[in-house]
C-alpha positions as CSV (number, residue, x, y, z in Angstrom):
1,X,12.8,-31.5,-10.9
2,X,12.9,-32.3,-14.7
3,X,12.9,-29.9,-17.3
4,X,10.8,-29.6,-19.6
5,X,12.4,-28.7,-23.5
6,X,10.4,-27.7,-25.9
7,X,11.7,-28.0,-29.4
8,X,11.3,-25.0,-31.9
9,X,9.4,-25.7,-35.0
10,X,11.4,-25.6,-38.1
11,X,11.3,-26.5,-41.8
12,X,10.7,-30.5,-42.0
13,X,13.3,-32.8,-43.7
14,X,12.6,-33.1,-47.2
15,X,11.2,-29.6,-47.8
16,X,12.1,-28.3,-51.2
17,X,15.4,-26.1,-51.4
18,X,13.0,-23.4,-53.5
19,X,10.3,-24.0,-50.6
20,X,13.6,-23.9,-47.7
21,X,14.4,-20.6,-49.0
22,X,11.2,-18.8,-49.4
23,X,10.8,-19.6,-45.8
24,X,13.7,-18.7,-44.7
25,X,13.3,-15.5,-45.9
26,X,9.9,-15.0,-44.5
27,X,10.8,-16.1,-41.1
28,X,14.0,-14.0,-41.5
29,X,16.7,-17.0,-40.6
30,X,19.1,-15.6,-43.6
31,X,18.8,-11.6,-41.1
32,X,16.7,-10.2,-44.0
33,X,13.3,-10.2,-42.1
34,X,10.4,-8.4,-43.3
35,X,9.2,-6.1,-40.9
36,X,5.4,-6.2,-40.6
37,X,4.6,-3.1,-39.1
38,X,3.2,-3.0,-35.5
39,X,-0.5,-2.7,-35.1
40,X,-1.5,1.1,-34.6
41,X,-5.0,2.6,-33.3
42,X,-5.9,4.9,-35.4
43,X,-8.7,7.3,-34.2
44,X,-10.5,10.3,-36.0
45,X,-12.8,13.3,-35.0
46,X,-15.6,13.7,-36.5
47,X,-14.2,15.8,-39.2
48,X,-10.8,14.5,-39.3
49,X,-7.8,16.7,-39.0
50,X,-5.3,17.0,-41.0
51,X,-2.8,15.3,-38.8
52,X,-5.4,12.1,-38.9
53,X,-5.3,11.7,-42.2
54,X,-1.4,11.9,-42.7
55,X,-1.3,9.6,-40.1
56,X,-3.2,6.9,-41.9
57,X,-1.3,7.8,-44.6
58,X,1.6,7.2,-43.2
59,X,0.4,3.9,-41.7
60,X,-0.9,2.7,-45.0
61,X,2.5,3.9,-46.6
62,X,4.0,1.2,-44.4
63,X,2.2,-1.5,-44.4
64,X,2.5,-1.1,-48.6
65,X,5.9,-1.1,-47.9
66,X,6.4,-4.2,-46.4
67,X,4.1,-5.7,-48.9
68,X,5.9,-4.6,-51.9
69,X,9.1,-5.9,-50.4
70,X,7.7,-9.4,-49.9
71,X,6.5,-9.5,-53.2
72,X,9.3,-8.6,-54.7
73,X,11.1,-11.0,-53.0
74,X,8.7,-13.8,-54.0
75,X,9.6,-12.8,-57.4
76,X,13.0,-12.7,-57.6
């Protein structure tokens, strides 16, 4: 039985070396990933607690994170 390869998509021939690295970077080829942080369920009561609401803070304090870092990078 044949196998079947399947080829990884990657940054096409000709791409601008600015263009190369910025996506690089996003993708994490050069081990400086971005880490986008995992999806979380957040659930309240019906008068949240105060362990809710540093938990969405904490959540929100991540996902800024990760935003500022990519932005920053974008700029540099």
């Amino acid at each position: 039985m044949a196998m079947i390869r399947i080829k990884k998509p990657g940054i096409p021939a000709g791409t601008p070396e600015w263009l190369r690295t910025m996506l690089e970077i996003i993708v994490g080829r050069r081990g400086n990933k971005i880490e986008v942080p995992k999806h979380q369920t957040l659930i309240f009561s019906a008068t949240p607690t105060q362990a809710e609401c540093e938990a969405l803070y904490a959540y929100a304090n991540t996902i800024r994170d990760s935003l500022e870092q990519l932005i920053n990078r974008m700029d540099s």
